[in-house]
Predicted model as a PDB file, atoms N, CA, C, CB and O in Angstrom, pLDDT in the B-factor column:
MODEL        1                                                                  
ATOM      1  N   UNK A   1       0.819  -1.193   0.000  1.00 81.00           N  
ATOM      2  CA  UNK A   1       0.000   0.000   0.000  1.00 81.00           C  
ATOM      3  C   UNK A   1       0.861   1.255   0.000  1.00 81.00           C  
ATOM      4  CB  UNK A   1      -0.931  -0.001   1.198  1.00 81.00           C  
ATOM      5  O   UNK A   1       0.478   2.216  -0.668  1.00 81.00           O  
ATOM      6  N   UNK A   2       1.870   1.317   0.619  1.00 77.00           N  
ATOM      7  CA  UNK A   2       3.075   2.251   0.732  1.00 77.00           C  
ATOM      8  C   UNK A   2       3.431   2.861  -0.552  1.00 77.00           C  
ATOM      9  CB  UNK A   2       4.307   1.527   1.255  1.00 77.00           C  
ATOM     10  O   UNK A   2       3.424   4.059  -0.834  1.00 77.00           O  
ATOM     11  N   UNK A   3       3.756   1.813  -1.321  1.00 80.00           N  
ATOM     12  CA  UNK A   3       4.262   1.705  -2.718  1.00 80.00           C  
ATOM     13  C   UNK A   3       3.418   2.280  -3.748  1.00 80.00           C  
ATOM     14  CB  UNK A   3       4.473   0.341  -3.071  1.00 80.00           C  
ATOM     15  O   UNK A   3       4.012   2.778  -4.704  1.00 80.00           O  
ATOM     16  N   UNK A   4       2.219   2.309  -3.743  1.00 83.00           N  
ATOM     17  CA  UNK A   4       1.385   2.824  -4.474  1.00 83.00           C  
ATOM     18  C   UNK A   4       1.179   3.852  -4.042  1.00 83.00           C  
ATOM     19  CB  UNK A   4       0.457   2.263  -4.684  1.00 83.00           C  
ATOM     20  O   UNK A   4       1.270   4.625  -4.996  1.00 83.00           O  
ATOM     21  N   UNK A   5       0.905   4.487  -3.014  1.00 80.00           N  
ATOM     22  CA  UNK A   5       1.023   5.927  -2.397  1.00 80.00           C  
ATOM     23  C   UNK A   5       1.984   6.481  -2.605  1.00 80.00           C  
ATOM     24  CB  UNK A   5       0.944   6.086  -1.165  1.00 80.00           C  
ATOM     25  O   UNK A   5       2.003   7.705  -2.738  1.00 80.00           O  
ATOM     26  N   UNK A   6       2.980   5.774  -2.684  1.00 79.00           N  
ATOM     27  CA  UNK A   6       4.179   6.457  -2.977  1.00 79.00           C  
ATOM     28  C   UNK A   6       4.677   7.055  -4.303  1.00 79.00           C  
ATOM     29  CB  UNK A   6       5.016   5.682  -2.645  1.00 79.00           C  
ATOM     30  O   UNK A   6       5.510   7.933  -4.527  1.00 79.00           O  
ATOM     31  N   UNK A   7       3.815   6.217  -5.211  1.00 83.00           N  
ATOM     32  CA  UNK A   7       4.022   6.403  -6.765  1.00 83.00           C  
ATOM     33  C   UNK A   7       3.122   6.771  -7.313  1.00 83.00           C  
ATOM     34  CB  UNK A   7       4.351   5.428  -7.494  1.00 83.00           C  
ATOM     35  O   UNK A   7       3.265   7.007  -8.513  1.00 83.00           O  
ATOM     36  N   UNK A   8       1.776   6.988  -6.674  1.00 82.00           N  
ATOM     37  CA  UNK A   8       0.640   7.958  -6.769  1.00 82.00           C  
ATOM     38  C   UNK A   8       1.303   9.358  -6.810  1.00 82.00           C  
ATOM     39  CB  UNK A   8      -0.419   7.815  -5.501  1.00 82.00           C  
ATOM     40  O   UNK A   8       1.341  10.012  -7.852  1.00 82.00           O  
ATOM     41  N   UNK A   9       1.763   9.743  -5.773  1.00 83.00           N  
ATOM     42  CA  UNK A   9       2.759  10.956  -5.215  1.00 83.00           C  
ATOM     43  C   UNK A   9       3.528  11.305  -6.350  1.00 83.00           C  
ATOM     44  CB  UNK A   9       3.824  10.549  -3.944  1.00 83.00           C  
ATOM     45  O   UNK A   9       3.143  12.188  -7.115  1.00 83.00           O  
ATOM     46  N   UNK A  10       4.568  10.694  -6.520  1.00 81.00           N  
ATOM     47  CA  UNK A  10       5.494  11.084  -7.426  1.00 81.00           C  
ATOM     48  C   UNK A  10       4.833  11.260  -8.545  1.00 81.00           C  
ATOM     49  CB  UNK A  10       6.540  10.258  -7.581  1.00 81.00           C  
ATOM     50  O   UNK A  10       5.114  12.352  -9.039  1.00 81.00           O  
ATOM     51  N   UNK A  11       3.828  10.459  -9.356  1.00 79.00           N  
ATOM     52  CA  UNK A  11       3.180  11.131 -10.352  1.00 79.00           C  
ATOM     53  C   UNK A  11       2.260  11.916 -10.381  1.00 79.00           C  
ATOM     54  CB  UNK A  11       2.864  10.565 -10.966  1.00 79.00           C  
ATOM     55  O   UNK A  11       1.749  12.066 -11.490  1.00 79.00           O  
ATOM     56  N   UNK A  12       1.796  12.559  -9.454  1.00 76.00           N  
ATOM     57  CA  UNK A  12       1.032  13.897  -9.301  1.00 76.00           C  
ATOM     58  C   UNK A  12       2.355  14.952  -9.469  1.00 76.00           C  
ATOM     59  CB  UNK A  12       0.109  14.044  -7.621  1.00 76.00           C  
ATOM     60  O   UNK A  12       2.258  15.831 -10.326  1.00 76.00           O  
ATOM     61  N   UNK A  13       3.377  14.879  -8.791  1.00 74.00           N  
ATOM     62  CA  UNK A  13       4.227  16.117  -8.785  1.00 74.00           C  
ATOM     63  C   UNK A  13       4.640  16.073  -9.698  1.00 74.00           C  
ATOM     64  CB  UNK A  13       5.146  16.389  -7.967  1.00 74.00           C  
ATOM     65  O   UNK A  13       4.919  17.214 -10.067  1.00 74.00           O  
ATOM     66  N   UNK A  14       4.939  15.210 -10.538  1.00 72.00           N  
ATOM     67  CA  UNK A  14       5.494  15.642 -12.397  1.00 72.00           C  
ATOM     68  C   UNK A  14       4.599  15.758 -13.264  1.00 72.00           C  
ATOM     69  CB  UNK A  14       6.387  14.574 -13.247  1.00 72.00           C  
ATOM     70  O   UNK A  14       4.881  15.928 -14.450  1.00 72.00           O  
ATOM     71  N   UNK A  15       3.277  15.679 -12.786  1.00 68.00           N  
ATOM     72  CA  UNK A  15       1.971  16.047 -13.929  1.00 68.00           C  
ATOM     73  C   UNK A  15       1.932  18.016 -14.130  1.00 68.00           C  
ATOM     74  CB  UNK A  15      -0.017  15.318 -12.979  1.00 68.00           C  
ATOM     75  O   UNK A  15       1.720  18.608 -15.187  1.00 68.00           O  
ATOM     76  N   UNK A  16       2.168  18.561 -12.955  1.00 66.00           N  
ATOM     77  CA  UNK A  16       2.890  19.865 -13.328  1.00 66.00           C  
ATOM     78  C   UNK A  16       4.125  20.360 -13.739  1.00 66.00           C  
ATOM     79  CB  UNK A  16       2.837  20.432 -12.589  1.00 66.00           C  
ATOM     80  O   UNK A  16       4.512  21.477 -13.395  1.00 66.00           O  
ATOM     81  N   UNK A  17       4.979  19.371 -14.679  1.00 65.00           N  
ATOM     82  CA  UNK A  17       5.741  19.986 -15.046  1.00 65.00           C  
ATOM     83  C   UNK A  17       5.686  19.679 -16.783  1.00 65.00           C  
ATOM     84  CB  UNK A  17       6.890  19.719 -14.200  1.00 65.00           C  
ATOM     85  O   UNK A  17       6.591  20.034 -17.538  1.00 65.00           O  
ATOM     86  N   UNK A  18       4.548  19.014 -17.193  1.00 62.00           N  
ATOM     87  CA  UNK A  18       3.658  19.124 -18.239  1.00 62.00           C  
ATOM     88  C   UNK A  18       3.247  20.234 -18.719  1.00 62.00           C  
ATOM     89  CB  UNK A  18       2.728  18.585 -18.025  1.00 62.00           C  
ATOM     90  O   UNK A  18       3.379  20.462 -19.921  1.00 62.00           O  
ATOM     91  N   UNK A  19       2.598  21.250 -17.763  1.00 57.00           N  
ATOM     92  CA  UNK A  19       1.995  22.836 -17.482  1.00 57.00           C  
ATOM     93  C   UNK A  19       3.504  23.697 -17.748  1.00 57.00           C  
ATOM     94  CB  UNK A  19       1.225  23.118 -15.480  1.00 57.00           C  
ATOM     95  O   UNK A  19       3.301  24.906 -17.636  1.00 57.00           O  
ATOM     96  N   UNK A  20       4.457  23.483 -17.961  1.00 58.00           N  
ATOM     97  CA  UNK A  20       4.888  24.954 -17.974  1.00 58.00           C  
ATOM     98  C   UNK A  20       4.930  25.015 -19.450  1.00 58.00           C  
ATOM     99  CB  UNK A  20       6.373  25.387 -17.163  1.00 58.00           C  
ATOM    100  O   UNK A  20       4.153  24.325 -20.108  1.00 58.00           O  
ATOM    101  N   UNK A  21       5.922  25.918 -20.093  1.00 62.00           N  
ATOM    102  CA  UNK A  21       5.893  26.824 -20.786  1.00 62.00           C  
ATOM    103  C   UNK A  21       7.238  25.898 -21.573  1.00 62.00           C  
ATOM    104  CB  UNK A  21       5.939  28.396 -20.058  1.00 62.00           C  
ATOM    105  O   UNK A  21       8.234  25.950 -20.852  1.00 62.00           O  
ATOM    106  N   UNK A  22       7.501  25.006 -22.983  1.00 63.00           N  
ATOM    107  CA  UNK A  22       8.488  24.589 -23.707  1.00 63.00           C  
ATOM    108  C   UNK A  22       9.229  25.503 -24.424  1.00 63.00           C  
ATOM    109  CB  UNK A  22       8.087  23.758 -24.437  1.00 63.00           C  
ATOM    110  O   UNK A  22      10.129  25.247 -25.224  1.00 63.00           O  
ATOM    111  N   UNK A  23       8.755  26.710 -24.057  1.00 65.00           N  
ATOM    112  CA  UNK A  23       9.652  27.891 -24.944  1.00 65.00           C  
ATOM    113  C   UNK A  23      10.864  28.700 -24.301  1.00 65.00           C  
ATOM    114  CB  UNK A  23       8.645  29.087 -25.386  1.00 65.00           C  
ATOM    115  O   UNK A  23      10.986  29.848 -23.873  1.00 65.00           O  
ATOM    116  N   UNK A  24      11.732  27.564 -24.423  1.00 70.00           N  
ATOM    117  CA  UNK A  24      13.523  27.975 -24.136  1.00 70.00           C  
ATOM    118  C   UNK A  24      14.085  28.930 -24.509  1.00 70.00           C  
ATOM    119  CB  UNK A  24      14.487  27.209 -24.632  1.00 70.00           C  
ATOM    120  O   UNK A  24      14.837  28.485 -25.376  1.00 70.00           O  
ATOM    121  N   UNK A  25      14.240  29.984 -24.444  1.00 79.00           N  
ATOM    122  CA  UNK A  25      14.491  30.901 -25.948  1.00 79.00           C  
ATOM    123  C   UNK A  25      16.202  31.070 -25.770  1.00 79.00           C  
ATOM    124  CB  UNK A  25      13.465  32.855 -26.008  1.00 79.00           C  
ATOM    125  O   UNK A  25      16.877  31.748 -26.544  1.00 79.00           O  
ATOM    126  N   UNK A  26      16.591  30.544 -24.950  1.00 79.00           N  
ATOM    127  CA  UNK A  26      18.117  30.304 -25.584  1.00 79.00           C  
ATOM    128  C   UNK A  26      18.402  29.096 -25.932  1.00 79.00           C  
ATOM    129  CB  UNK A  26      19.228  30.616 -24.722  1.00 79.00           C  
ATOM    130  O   UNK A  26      19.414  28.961 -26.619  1.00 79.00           O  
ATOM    131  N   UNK A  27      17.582  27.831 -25.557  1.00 77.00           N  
ATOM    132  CA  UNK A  27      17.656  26.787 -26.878  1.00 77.00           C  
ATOM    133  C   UNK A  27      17.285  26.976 -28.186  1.00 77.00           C  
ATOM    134  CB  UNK A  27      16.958  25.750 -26.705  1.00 77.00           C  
ATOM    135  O   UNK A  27      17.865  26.406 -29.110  1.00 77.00           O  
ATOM    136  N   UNK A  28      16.190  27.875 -28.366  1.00 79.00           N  
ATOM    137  CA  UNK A  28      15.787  28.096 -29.820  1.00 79.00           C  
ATOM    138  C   UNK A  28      16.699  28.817 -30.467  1.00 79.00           C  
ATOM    139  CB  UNK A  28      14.538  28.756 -30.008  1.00 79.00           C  
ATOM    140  O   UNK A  28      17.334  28.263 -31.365  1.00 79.00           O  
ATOM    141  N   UNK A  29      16.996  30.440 -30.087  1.00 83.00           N  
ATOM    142  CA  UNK A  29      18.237  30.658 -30.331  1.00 83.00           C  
ATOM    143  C   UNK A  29      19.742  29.982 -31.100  1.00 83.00           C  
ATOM    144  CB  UNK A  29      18.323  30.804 -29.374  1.00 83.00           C  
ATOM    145  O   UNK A  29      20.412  30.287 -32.087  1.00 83.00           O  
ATOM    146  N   UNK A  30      19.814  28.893 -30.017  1.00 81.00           N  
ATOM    147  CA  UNK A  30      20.887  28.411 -30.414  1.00 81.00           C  
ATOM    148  C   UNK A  30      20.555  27.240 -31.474  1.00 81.00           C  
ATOM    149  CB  UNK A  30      21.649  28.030 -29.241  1.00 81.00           C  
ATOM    150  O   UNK A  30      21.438  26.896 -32.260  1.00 81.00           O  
ATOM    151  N   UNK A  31      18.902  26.442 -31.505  1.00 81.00           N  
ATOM    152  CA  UNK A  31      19.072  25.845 -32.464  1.00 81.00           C  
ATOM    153  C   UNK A  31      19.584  26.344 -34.068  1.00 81.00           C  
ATOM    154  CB  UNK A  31      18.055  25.364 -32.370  1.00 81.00           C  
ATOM    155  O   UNK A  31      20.403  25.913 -34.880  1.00 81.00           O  
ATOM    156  N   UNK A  32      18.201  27.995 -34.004  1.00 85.00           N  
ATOM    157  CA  UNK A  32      18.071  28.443 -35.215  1.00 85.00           C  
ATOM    158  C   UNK A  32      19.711  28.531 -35.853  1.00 85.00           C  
ATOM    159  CB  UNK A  32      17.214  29.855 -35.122  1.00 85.00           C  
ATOM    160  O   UNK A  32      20.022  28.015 -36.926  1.00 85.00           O  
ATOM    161  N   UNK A  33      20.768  29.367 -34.873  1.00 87.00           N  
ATOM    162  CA  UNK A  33      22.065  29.339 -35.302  1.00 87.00           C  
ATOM    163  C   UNK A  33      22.434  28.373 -35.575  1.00 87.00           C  
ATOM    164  CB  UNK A  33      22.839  29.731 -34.675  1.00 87.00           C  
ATOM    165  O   UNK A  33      23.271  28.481 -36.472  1.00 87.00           O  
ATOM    166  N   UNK A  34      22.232  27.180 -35.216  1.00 85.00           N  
ATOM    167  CA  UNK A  34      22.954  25.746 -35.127  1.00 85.00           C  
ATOM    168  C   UNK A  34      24.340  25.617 -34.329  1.00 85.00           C  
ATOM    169  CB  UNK A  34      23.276  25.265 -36.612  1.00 85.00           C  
ATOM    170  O   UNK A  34      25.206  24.811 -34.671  1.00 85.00           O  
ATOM    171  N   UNK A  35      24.459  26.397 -33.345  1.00 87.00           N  
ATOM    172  CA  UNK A  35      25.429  26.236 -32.078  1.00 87.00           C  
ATOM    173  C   UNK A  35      24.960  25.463 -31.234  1.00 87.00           C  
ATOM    174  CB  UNK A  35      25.742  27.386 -31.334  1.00 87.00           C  
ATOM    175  O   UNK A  35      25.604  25.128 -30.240  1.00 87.00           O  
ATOM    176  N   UNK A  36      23.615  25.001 -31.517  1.00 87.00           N  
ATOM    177  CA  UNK A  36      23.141  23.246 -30.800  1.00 87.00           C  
ATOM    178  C   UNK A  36      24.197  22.278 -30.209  1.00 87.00           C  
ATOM    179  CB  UNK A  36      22.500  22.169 -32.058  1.00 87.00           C  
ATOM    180  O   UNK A  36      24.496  21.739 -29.144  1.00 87.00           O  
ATOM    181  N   UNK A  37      24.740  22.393 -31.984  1.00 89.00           N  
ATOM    182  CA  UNK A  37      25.617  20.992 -32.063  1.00 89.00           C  
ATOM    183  C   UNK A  37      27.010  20.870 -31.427  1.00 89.00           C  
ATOM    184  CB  UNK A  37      25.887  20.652 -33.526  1.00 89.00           C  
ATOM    185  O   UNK A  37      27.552  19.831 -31.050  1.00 89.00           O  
ATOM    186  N   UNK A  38      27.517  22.196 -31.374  1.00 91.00           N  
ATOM    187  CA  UNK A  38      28.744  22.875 -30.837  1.00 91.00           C  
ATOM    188  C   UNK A  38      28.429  21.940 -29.141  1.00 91.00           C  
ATOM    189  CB  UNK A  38      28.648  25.076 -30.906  1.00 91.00           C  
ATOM    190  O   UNK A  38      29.198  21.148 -28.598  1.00 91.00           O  
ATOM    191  N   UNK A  39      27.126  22.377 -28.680  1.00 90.00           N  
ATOM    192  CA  UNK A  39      26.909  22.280 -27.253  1.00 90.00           C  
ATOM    193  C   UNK A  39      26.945  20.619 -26.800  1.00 90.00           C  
ATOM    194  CB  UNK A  39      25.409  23.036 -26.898  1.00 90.00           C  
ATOM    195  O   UNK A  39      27.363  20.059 -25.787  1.00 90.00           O  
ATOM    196  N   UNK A  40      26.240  20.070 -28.175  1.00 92.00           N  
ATOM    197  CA  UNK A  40      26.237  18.469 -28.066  1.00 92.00           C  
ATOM    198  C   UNK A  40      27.355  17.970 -27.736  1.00 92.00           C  
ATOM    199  CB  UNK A  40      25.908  17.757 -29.226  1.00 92.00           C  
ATOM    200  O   UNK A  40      27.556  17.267 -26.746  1.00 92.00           O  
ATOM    201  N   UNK A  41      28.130  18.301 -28.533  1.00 95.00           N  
ATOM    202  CA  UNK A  41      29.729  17.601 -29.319  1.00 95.00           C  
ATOM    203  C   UNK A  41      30.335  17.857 -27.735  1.00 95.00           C  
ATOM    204  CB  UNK A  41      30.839  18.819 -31.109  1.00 95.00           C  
ATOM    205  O   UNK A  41      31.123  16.975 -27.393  1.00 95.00           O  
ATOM    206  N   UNK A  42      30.148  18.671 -26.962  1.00 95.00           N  
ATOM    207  CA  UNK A  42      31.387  19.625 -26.061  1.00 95.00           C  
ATOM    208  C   UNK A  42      30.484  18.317 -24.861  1.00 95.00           C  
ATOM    209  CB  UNK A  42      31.226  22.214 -25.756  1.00 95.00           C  
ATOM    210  O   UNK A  42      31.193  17.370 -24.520  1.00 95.00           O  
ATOM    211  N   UNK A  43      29.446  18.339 -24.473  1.00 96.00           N  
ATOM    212  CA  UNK A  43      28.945  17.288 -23.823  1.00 96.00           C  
ATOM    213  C   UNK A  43      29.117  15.800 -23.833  1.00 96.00           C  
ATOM    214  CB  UNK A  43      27.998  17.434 -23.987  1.00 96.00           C  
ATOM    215  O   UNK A  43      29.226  14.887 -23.015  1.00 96.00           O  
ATOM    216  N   UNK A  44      29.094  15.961 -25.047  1.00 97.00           N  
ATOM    217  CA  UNK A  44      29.597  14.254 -25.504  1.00 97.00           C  
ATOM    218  C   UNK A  44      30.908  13.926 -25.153  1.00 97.00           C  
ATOM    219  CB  UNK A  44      29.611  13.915 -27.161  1.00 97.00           C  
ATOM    220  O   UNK A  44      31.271  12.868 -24.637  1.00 97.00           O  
ATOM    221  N   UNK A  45      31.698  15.018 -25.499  1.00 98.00           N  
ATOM    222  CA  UNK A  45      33.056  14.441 -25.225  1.00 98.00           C  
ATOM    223  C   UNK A  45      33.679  14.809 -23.696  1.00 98.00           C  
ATOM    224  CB  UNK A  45      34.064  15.026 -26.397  1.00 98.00           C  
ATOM    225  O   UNK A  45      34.839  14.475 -23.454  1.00 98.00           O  
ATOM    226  N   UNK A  46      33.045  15.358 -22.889  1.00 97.00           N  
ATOM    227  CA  UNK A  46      33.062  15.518 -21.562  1.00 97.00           C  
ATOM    228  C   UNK A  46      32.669  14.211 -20.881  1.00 97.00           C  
ATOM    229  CB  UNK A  46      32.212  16.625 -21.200  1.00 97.00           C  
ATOM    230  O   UNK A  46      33.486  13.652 -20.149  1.00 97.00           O  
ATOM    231  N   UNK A  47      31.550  13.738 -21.071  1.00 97.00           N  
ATOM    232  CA  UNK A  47      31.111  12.185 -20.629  1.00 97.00           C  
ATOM    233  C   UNK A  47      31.992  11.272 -21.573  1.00 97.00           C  
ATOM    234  CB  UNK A  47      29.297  11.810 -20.899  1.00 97.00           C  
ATOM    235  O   UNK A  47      32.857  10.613 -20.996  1.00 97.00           O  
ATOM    236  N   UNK A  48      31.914  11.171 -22.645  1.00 98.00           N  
ATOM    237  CA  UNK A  48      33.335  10.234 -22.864  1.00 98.00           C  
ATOM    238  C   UNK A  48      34.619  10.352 -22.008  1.00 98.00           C  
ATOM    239  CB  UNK A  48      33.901  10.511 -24.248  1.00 98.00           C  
ATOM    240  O   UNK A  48      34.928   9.432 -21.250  1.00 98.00           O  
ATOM    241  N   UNK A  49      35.423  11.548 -22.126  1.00 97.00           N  
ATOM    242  CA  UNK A  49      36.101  11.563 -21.069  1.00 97.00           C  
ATOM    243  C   UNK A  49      35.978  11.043 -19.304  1.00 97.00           C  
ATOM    244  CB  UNK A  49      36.216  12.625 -21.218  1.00 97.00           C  
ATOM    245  O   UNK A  49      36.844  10.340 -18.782  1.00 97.00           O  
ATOM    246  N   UNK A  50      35.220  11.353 -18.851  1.00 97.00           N  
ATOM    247  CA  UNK A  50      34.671  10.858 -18.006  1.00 97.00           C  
ATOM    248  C   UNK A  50      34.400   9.104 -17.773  1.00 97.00           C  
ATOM    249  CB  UNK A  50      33.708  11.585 -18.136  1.00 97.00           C  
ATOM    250  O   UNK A  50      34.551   8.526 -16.696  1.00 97.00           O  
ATOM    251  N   UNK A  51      34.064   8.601 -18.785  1.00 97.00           N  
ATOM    252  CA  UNK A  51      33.836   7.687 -18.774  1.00 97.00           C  
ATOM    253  C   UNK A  51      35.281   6.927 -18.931  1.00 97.00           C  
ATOM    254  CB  UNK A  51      32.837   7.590 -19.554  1.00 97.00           C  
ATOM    255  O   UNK A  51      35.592   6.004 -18.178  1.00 97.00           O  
ATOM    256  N   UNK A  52      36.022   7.340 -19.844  1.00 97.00           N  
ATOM    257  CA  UNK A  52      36.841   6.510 -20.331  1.00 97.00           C  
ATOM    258  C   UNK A  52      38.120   6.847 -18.591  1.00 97.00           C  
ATOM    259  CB  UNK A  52      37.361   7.051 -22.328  1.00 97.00           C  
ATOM    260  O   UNK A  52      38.919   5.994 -18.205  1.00 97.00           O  
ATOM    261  N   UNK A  53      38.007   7.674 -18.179  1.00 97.00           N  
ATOM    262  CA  UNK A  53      38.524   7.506 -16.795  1.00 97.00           C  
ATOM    263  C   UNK A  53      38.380   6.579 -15.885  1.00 97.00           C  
ATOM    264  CB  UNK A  53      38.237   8.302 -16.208  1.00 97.00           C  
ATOM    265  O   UNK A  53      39.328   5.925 -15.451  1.00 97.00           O  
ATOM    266  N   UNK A  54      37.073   6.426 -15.481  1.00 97.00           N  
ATOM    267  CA  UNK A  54      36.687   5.654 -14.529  1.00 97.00           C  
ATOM    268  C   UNK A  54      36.585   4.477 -15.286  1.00 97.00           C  
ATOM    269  CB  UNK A  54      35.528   6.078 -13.797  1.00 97.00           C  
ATOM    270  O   UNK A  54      36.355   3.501 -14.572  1.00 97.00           O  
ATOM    271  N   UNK A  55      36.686   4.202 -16.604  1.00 96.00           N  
ATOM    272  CA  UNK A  55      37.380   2.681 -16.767  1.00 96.00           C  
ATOM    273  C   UNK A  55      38.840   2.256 -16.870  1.00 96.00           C  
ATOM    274  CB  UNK A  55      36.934   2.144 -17.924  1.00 96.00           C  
ATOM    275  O   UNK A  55      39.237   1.102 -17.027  1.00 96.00           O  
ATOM    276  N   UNK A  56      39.698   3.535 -16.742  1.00 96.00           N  
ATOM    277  CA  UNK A  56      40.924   3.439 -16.476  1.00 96.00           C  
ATOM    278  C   UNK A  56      41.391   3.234 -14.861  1.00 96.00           C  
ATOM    279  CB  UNK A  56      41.426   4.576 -17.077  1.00 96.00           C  
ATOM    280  O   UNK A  56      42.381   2.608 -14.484  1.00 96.00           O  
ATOM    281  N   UNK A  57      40.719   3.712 -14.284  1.00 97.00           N  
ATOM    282  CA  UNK A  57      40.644   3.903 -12.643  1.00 97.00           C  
ATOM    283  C   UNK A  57      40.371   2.343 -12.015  1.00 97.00           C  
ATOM    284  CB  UNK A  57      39.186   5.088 -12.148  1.00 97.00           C  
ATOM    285  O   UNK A  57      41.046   1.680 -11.228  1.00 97.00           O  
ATOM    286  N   UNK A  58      38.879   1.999 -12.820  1.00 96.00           N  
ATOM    287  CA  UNK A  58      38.989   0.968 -12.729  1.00 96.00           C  
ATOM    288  C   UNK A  58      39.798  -0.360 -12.917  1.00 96.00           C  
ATOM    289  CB  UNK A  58      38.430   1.045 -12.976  1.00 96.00           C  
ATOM    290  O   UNK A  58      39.743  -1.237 -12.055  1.00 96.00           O  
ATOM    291  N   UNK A  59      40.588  -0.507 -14.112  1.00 95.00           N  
ATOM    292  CA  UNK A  59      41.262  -1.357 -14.542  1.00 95.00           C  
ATOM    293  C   UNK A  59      42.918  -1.451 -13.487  1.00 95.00           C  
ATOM    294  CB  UNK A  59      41.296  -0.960 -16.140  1.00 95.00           C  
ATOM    295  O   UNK A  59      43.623  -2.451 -13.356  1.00 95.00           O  
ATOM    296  N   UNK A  60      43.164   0.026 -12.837  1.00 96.00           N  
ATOM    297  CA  UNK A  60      44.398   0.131 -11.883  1.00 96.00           C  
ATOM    298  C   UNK A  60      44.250  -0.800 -10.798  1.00 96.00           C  
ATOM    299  CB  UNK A  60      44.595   1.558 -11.267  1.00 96.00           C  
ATOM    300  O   UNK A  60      45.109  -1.501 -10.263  1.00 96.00           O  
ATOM    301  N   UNK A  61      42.513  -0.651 -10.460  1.00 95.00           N  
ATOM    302  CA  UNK A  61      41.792  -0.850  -9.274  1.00 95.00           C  
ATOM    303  C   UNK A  61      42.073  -2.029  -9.062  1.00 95.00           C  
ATOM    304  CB  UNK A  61      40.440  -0.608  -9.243  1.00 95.00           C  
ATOM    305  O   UNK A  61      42.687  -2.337  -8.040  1.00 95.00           O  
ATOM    306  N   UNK A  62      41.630  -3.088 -10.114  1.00 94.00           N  
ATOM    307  CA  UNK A  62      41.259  -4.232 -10.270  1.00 94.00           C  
ATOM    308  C   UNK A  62      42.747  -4.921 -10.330  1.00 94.00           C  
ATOM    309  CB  UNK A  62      40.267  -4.361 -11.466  1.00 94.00           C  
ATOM    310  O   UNK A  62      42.925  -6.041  -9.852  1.00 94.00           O  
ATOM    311  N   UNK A  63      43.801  -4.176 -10.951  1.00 93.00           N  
ATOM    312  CA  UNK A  63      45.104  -4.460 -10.450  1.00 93.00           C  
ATOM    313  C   UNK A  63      45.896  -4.703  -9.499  1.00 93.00           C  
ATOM    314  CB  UNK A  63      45.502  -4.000 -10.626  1.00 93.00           C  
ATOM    315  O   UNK A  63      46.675  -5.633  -9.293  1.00 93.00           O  
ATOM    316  N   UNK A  64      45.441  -3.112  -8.516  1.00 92.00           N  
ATOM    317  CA  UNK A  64      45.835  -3.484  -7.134  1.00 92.00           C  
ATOM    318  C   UNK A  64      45.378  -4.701  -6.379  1.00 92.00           C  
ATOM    319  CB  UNK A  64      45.490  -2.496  -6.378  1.00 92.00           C  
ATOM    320  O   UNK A  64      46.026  -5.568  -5.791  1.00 92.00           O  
ATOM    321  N   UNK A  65      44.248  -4.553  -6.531  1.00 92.00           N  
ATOM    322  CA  UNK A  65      43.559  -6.010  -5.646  1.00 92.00           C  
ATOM    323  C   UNK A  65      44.009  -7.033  -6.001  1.00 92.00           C  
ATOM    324  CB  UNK A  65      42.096  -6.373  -5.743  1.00 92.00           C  
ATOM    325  O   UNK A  65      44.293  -7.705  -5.010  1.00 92.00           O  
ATOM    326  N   UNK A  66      44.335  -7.751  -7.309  1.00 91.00           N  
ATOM    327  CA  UNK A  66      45.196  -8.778  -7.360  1.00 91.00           C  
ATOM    328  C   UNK A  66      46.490  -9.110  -6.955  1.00 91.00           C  
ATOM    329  CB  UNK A  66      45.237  -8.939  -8.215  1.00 91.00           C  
ATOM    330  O   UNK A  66      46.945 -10.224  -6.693  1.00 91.00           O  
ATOM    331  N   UNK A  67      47.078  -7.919  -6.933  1.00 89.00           N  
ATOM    332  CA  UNK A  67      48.490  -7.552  -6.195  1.00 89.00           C  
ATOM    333  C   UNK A  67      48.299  -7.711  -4.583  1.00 89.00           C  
ATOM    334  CB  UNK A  67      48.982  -5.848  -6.557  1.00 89.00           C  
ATOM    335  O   UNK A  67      49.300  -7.777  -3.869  1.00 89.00           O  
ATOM    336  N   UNK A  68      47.036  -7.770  -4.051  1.00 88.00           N  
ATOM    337  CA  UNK A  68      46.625  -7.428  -2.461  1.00 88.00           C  
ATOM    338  C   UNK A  68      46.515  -9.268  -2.329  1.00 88.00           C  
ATOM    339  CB  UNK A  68      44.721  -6.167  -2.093  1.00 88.00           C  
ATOM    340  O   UNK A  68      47.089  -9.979  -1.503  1.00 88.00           O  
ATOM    341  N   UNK A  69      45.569  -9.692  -3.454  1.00 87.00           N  
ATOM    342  CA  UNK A  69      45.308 -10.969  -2.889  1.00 87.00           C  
ATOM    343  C   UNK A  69      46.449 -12.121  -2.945  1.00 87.00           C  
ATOM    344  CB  UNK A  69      44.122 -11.438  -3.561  1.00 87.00           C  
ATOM    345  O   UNK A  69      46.493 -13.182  -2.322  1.00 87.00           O  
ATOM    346  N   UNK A  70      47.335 -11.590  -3.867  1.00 79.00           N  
ATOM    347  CA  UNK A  70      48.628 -12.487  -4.290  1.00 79.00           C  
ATOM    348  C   UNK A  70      49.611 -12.345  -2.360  1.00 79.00           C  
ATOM    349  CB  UNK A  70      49.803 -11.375  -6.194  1.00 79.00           C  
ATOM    350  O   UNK A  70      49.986 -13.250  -1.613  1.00 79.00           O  
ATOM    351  N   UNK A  71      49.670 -11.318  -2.257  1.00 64.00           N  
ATOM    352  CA  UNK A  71      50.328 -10.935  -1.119  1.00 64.00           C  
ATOM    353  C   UNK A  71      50.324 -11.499   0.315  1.00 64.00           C  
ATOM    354  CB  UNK A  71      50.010  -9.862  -1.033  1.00 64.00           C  
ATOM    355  O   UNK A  71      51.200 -11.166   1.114  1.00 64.00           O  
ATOM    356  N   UNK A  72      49.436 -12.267   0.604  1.00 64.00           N  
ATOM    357  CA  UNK A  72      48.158 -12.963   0.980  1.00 64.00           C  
ATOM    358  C   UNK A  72      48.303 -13.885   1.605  1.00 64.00           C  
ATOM    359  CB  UNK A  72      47.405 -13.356   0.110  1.00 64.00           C  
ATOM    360  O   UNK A  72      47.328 -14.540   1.975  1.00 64.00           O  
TER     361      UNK A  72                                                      
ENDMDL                                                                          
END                                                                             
């Protein structure tokens, strides 16, 4: 019963955010220019970066610990 109250809830509070207003006017802006893509590209390669870290981080990680369990 919790659970459904609970998710009753949460979808009442995002049924008003249906109601506002989709007119960004510095997204439109930037679509009409097409500096959109500028914004995409600079995002994309921020989370790639990002990403490709923490699978480097990881792979050290996973190093040490074999080095921990050999030790052992």
């Amino acid at each position: 019963m919790k659970k459904i109250f609970f998710s009753l809830i949460l979808m009442m509070a995002t049924l008003q955010l249906f109601a506002q207003d989709n007119g960004v006017e510095m997204a439109d802006k930037l679509r009409s220019d097409g500096k959109i893509y500028v914004i995409v590209i600079c995002i994309v390669i921020i989370l790639v970066g990002l990403l490709a870290y923490l699978f480097f981080i990881d792979k050290r990680l996973k190093k040490i610990e074999k080095e921990n369990q050999i030790g052992k």
